[in-house]
N, C-alpha and C positions, 0 to 999 in steps of 0.2 A: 768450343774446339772446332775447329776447322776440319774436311776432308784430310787436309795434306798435314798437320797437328800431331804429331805423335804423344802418343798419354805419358806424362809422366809417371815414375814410379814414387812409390810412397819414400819419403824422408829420411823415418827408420830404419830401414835395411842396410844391413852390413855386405862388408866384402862380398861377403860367399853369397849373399842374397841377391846382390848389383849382377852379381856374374852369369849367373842362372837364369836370371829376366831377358839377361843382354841375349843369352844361346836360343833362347824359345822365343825371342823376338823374330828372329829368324826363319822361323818355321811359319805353313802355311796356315790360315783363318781355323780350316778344319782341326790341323793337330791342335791348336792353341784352344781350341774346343774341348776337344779329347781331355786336353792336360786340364784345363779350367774343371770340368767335372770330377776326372780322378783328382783333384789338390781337393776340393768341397769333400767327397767323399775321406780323404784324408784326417781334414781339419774335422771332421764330424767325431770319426774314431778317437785322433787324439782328447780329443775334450771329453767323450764317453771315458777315454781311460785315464786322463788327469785330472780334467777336470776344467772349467773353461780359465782360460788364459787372464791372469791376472796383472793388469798394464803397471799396476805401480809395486807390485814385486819386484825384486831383483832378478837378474836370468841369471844364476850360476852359471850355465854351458855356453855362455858366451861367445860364438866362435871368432873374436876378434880377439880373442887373449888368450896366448897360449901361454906354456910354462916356461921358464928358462931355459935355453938350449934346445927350444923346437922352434924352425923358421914361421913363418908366417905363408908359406906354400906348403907348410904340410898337410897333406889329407886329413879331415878329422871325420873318425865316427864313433856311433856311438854304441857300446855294447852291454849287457844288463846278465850279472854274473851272480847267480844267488840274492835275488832282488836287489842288489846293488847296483848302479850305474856307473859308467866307465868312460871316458874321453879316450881313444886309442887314436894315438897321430902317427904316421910315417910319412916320411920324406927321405931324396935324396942326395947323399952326400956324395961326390963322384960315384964309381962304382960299387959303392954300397948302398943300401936301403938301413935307413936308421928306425926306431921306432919307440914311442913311450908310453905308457897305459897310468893315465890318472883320474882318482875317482872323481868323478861329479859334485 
């Protein structure tokens, strides 16, 4: 790779992955530092608390698939209700906010 070369991103990543790369591309050497260490630190916990990531499992929480009747601009996050985990989406339908909660 060349000086002027921009790195690609890895293959895998969905929507919401592409989009987030694209925002923090943007920022300078130093925040992409910042943020490179806080994600390590991240990816450390998660696995502490899942368990390490298993490539040829299935992702259940897929965030390219949503349910019937939620656009694909809806926010998704994710919320854990009595050890159970949750997909909660909103979006907007003119001046309304729409919203649906589905388990995981």
């Amino acid at each position: 790779m060349t000086v002027d070369e921009r790195p690609t991103p890895p293959p895998e990543l969905d929507r919401v992955d592409r989009e987030a790369l694209a925002e923090l591309a943007k920022r300078d050497a130093a925040t992409l530092r910042e943020v490179s260490a806080y994600l390590k630190e991240v990816a450390a916990w998660r696995e502490r608390r899942e368990g390490p990531a298993d490539e040829s499992a299935s992702d259940e929480g897929d965030s390219e698939s949503y349910p019937d009747g939620v656009p694909e601009r809806a926010t998704v996050s994710v919320t854990e209700i009595a050890g159970t985990e949750y997909d909660y989406y909103q979006w907007r339908e003119g001046d309304e906010i729409r919203s649906e909660t589905v388990r995981r």
